[in-house]
PALOKOL-374377 format. One record per residue (C-alpha): residue in three letters; chain; x, y, z. Coordinates in steps of 0.25 Angstrom, whole numbers, plus 5000, padded with zeros to 4 digits. Example, Ala and Ser with C-alpha at 12.3 -4.5 7.8 and 13.67 -1.06 7.14 Angstrom:
2
 type mol east north   up
  ALA   A 5049  4982 5031
  SER   A 5055  4996 5029
***
This chain:
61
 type mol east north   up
  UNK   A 5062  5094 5227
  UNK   A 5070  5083 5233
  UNK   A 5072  5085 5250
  UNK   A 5088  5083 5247
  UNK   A 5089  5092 5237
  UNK   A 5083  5103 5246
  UNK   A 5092  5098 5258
  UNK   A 5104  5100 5248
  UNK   A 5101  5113 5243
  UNK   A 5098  5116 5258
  UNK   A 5112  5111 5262
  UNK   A 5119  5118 5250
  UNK   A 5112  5131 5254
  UNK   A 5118  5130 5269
  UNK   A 5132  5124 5263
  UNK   A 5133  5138 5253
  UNK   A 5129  5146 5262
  UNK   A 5140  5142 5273
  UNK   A 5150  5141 5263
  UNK   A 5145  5155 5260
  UNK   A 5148  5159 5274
  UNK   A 5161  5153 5278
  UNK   A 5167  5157 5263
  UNK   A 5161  5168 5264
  UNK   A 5171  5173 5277
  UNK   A 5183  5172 5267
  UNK   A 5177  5176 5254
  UNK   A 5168  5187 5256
  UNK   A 5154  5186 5246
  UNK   A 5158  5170 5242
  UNK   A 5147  5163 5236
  UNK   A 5149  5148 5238
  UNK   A 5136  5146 5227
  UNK   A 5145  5153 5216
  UNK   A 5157  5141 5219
  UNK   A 5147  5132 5217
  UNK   A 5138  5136 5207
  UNK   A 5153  5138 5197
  UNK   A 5159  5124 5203
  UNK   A 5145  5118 5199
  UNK   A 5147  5125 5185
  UNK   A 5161  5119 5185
  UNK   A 5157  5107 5186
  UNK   A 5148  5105 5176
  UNK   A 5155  5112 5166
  UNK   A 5166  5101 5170
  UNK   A 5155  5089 5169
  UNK   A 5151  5095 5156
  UNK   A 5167  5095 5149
  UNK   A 5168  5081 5155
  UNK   A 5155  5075 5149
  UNK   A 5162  5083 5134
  UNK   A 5174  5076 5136
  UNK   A 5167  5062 5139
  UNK   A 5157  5064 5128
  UNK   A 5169  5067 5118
  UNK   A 5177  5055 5123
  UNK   A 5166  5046 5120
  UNK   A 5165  5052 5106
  UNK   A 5179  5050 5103
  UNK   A 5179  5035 5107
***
């Protein structure tokens, strides 16, 4: 494993987890992994559709 993968996933892990605490005050039992585990599903459902669209686009020319 790469030492700046590991420092990333060190990083992220303190990030959440003081997201965590500071959302945590306003929303009761907020999880900032659920937010980012959809918005990371979003976004590749989006990069999937636009990768469609341009292969369709191509196609029609």
């Amino acid at each position: 494993m790469d030492l700046n993968y590991k420092a990333y996933q060190e990083f992220y892990i303190v990030c959440v987890e003081r997201l965590d605490m500071v959302v945590g005050i306003i929303i009761p039992n907020f999880k900032i992994e659920l937010i980012i585990f959809y918005f990371k599903k979003l976004v590749f459902i989006i990069e999937t559709v636009l990768l469609f669209i341009v292969i369709m686009l191509n196609k029609l020319k």
